[in-house]
mmCIF file as Biopython writes it, N, C-alpha, C and O atoms, coordinates in Angstrom:
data_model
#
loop_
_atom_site.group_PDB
_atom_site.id
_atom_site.type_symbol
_atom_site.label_atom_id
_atom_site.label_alt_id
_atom_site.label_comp_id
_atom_site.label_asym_id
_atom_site.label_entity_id
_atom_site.label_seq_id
_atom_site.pdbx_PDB_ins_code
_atom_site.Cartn_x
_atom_site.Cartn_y
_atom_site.Cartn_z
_atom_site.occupancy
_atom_site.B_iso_or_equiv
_atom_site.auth_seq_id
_atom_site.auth_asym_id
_atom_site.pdbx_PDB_model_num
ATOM 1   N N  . UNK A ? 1  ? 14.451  -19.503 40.246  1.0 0.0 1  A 1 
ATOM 2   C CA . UNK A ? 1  ? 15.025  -19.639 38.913  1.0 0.0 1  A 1 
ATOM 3   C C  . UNK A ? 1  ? 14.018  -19.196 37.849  1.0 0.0 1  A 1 
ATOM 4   O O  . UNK A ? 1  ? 13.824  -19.911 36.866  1.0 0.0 1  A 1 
ATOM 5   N N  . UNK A ? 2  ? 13.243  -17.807 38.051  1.0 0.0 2  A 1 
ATOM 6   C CA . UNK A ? 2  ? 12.424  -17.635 37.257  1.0 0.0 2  A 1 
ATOM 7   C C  . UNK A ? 2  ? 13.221  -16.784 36.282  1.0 0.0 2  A 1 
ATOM 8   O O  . UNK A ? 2  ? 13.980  -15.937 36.754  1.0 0.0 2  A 1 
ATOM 9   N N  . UNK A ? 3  ? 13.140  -16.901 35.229  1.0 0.0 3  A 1 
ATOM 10  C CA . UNK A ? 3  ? 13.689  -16.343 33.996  1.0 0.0 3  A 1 
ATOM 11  C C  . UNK A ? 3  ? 12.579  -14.665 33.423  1.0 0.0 3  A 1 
ATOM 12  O O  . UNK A ? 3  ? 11.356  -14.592 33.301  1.0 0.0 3  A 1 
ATOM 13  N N  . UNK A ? 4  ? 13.373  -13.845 33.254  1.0 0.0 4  A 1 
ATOM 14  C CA . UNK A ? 4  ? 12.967  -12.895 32.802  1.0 0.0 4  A 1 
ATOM 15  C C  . UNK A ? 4  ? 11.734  -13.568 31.604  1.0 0.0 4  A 1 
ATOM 16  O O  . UNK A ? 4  ? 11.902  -14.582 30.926  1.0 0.0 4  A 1 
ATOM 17  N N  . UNK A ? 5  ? 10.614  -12.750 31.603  1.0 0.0 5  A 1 
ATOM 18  C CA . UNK A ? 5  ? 9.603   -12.334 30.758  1.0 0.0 5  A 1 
ATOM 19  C C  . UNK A ? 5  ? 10.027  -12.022 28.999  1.0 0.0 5  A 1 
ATOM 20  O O  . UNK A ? 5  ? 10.108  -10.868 28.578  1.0 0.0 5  A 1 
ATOM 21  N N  . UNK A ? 6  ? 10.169  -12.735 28.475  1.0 0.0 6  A 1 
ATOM 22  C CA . UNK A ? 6  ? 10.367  -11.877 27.085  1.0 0.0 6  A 1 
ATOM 23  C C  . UNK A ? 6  ? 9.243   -10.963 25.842  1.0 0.0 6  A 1 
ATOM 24  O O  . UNK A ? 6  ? 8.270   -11.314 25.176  1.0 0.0 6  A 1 
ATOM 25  N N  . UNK A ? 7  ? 9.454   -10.605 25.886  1.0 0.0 7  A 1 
ATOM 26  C CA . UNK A ? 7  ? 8.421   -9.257  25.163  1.0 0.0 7  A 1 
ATOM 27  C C  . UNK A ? 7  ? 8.259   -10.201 23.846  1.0 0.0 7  A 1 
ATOM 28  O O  . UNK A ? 7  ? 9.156   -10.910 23.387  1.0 0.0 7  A 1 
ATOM 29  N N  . UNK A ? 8  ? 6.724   -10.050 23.243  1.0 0.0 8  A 1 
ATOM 30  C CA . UNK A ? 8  ? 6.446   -11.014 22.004  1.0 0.0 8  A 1 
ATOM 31  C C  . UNK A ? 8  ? 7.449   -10.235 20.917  1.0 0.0 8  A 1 
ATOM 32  O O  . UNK A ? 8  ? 8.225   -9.321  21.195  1.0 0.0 8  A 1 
ATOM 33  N N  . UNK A ? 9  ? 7.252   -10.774 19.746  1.0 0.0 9  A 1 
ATOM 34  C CA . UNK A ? 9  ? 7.892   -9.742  18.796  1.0 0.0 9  A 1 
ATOM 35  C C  . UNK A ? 9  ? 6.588   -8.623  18.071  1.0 0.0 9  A 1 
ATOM 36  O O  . UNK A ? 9  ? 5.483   -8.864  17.584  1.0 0.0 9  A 1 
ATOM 37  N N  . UNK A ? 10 ? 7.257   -7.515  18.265  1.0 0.0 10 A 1 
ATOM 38  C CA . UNK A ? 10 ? 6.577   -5.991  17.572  1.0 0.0 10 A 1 
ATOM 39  C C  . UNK A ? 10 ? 5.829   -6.756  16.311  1.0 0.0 10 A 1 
ATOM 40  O O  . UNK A ? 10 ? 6.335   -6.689  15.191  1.0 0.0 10 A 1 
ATOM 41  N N  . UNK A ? 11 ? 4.853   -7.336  16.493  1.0 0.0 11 A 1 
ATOM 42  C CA . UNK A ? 11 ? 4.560   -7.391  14.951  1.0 0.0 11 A 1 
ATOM 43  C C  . UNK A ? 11 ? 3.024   -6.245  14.935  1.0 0.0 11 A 1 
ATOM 44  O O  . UNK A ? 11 ? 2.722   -5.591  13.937  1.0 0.0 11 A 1 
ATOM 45  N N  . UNK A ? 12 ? 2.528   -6.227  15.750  1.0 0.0 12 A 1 
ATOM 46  C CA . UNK A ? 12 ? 1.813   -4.909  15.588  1.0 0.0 12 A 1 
ATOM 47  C C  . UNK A ? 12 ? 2.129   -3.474  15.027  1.0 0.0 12 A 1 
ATOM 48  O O  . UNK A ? 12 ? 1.372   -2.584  14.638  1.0 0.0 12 A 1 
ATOM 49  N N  . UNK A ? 13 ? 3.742   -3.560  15.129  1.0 0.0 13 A 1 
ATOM 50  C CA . UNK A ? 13 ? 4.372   -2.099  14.858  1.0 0.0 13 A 1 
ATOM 51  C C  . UNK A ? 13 ? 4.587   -2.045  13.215  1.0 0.0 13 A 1 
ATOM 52  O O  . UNK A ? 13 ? 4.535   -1.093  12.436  1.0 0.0 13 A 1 
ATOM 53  N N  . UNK A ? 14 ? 4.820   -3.308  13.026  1.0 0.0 14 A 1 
ATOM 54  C CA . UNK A ? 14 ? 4.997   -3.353  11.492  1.0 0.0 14 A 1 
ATOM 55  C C  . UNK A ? 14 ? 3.876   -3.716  10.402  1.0 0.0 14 A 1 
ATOM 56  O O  . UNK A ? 14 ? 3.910   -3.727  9.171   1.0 0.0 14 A 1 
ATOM 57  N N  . UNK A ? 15 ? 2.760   -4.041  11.435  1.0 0.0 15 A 1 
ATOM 58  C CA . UNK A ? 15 ? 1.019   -4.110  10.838  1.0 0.0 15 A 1 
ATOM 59  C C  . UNK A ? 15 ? 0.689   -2.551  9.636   1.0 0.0 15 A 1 
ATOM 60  O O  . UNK A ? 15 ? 0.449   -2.519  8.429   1.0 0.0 15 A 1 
ATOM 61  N N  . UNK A ? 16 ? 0.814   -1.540  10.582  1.0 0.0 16 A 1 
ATOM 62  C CA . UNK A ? 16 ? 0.633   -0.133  9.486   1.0 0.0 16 A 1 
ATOM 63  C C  . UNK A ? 16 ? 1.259   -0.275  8.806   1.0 0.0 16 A 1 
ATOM 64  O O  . UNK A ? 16 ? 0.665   -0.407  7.736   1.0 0.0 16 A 1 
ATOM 65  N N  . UNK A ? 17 ? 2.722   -0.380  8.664   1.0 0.0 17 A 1 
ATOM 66  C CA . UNK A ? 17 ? 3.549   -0.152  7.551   1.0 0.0 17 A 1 
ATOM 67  C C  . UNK A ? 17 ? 3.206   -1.507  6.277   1.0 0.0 17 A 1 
ATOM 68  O O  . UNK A ? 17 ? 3.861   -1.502  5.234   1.0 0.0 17 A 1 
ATOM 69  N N  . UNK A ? 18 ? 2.580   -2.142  6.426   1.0 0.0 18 A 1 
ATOM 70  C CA . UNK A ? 18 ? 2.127   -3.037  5.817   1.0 0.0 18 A 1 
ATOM 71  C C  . UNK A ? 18 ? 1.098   -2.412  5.147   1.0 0.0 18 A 1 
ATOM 72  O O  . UNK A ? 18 ? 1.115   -2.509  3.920   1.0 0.0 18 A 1 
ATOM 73  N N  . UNK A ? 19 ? 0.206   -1.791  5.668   1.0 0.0 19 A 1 
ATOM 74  C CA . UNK A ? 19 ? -1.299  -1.528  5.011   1.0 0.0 19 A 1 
ATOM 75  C C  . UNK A ? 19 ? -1.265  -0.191  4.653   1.0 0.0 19 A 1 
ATOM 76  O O  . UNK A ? 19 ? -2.352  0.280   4.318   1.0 0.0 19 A 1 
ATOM 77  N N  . UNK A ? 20 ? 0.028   0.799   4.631   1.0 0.0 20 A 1 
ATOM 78  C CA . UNK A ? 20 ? 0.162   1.698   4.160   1.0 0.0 20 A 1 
ATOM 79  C C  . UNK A ? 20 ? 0.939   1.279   2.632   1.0 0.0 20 A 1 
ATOM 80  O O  . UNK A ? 20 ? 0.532   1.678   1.541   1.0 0.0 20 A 1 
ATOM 81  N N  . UNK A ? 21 ? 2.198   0.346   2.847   1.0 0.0 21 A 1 
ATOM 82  C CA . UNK A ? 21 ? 2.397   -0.461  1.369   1.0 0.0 21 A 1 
ATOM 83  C C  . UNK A ? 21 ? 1.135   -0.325  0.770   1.0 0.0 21 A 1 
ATOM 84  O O  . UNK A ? 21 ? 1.124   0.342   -0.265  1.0 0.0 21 A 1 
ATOM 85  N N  . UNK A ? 22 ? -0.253  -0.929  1.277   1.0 0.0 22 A 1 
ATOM 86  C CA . UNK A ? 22 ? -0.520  -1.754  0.075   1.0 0.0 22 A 1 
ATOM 87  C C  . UNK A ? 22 ? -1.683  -0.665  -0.429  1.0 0.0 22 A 1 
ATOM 88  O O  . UNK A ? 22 ? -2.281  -0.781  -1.499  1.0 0.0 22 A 1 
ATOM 89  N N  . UNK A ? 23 ? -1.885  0.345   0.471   1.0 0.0 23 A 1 
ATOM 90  C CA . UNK A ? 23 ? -2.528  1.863   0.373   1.0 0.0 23 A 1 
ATOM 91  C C  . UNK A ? 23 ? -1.798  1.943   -1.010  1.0 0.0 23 A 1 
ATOM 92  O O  . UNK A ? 23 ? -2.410  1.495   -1.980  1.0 0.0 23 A 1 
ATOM 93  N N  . UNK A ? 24 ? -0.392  2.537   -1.218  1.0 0.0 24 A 1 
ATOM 94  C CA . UNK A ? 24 ? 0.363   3.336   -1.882  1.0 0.0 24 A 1 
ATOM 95  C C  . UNK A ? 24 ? -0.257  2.407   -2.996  1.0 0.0 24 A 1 
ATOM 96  O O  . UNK A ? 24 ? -1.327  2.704   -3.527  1.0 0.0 24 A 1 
ATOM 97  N N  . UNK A ? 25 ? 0.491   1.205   -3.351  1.0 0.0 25 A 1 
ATOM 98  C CA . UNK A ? 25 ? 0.061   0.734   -4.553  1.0 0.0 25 A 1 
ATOM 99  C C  . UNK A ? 25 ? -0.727  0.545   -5.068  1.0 0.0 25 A 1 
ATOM 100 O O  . UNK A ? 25 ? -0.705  0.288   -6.272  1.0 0.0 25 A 1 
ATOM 101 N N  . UNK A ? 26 ? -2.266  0.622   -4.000  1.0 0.0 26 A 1 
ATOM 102 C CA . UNK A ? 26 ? -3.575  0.527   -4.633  1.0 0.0 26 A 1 
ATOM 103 C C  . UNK A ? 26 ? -3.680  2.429   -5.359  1.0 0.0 26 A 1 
ATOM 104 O O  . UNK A ? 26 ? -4.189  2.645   -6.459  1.0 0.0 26 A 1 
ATOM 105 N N  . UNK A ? 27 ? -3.260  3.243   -4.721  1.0 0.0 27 A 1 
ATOM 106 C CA . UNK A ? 27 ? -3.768  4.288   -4.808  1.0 0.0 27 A 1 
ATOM 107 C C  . UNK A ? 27 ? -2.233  4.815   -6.483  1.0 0.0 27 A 1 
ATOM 108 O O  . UNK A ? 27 ? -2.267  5.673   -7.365  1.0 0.0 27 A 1 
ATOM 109 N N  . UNK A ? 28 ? -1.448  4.012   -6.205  1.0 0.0 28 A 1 
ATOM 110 C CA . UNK A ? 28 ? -0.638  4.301   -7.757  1.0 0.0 28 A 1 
ATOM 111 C C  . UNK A ? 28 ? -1.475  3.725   -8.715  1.0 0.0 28 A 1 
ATOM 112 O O  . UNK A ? 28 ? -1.683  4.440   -9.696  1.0 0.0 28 A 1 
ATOM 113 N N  . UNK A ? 29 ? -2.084  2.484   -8.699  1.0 0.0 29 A 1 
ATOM 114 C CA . UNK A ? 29 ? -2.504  1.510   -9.352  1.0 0.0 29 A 1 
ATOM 115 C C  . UNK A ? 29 ? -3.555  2.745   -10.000 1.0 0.0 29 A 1 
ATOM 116 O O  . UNK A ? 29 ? -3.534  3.203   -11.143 1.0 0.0 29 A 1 
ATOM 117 N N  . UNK A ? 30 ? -4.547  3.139   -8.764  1.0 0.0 30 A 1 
ATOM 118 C CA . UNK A ? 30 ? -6.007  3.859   -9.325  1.0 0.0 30 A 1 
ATOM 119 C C  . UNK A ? 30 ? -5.079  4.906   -10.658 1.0 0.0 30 A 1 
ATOM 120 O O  . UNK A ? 30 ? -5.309  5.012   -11.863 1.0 0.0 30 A 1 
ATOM 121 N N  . UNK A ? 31 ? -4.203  5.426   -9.949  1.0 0.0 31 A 1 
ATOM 122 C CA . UNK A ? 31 ? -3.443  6.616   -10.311 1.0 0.0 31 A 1 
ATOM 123 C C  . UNK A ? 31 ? -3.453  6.584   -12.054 1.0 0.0 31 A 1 
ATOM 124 O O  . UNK A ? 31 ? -3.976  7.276   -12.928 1.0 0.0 31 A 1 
ATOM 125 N N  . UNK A ? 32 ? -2.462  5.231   -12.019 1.0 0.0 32 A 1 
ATOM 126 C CA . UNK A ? 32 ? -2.309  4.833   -13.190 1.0 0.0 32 A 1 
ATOM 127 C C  . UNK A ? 32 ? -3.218  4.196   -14.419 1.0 0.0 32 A 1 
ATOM 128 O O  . UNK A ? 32 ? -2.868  3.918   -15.566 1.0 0.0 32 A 1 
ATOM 129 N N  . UNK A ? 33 ? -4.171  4.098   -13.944 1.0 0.0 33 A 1 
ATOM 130 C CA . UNK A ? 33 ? -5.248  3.705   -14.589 1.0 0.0 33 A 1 
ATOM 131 C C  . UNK A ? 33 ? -6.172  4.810   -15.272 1.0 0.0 33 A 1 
ATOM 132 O O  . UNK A ? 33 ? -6.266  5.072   -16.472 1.0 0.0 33 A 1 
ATOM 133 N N  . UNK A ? 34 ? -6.948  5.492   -13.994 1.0 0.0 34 A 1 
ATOM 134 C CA . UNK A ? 34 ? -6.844  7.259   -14.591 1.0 0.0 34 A 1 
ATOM 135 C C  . UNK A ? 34 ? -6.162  7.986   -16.148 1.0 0.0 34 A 1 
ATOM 136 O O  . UNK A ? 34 ? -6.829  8.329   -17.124 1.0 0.0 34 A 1 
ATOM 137 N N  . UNK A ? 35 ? -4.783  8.066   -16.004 1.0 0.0 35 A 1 
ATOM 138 C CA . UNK A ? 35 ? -4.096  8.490   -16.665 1.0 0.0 35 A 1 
ATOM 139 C C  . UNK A ? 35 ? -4.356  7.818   -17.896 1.0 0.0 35 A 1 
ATOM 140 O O  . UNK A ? 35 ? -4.717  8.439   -18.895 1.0 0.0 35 A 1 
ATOM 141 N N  . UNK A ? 36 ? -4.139  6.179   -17.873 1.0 0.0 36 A 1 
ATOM 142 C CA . UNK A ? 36 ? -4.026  5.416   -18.821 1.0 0.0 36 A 1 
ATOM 143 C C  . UNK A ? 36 ? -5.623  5.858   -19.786 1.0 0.0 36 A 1 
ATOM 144 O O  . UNK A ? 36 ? -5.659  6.114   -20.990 1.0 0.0 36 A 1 
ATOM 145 N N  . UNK A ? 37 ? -6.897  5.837   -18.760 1.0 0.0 37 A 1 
ATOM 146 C CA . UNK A ? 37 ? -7.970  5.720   -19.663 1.0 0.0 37 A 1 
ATOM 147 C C  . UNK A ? 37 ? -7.871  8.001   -19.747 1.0 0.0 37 A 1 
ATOM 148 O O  . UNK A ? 37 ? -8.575  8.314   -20.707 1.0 0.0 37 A 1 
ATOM 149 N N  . UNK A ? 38 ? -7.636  8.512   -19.485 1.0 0.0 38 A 1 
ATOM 150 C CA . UNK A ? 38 ? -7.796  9.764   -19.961 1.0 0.0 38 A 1 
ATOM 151 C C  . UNK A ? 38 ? -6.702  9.945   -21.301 1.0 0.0 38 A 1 
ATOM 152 O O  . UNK A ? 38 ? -6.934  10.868  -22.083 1.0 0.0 38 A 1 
ATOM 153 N N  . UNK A ? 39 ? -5.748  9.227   -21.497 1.0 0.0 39 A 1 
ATOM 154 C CA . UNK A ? 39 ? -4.659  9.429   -22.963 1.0 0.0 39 A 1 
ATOM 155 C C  . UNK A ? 39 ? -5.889  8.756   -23.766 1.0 0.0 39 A 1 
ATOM 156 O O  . UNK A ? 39 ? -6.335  9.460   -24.672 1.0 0.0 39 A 1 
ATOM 157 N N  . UNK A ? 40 ? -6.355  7.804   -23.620 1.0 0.0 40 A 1 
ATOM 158 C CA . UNK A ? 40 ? -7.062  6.564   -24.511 1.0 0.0 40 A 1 
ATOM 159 C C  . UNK A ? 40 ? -8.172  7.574   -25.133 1.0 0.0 40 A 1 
ATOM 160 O O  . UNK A ? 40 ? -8.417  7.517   -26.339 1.0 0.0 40 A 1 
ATOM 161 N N  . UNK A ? 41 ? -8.936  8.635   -24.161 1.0 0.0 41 A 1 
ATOM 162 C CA . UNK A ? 41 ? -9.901  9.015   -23.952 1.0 0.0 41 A 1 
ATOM 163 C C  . UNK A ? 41 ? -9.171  10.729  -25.362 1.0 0.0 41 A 1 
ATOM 164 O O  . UNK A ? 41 ? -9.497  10.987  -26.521 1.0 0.0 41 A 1 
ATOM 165 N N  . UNK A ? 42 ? -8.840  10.959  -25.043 1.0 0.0 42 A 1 
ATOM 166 C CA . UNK A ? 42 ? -7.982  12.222  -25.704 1.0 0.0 42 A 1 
ATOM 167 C C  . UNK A ? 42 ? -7.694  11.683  -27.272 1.0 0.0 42 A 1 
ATOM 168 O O  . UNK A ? 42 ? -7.986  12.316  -28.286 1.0 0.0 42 A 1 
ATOM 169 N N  . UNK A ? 43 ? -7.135  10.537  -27.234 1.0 0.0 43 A 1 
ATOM 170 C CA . UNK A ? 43 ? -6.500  9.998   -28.642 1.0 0.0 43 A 1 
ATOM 171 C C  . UNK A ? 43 ? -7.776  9.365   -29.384 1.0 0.0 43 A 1 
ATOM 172 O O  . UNK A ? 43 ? -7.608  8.934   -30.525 1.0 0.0 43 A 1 
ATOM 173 N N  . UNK A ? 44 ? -9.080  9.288   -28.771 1.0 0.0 44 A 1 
ATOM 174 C CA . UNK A ? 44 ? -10.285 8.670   -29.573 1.0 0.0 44 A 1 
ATOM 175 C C  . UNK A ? 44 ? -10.891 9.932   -30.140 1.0 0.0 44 A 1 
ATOM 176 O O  . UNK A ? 44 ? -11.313 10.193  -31.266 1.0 0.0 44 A 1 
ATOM 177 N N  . UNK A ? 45 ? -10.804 10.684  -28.954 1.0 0.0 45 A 1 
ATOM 178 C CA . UNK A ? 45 ? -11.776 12.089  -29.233 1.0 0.0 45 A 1 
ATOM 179 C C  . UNK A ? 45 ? -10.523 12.990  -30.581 1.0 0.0 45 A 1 
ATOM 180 O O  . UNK A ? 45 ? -10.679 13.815  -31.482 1.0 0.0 45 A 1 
ATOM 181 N N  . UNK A ? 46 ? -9.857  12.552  -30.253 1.0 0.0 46 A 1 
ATOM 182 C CA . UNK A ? 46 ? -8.729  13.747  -31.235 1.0 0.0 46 A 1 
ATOM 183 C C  . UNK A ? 46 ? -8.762  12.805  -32.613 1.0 0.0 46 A 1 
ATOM 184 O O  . UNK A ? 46 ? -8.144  13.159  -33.617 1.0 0.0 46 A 1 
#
């Protein structure tokens, strides 16, 4: 009466897609910051 083995749940598979999230938003974040201090940077000098 041994019962089939059940496979853990994939949470390894959904580990990257996690740390690619938080890639994107760090790397919008830099993105946006950039931008923000180069207008700042343009509108002091102008």
């Amino acid at each position: 009466m041994s019962s089939p083995k059940r496979k853990p749940p994939t949470v390894k598979a959904k580990a990257p897609e996690e740390v690619n999230k938080k890639a994107l938003v760090w790397i919008g974040a830099a993105i946006g910051v950039v931008i923000v201090a180069v207008t700042v940077l343009l509108l002091v000098s102008g």
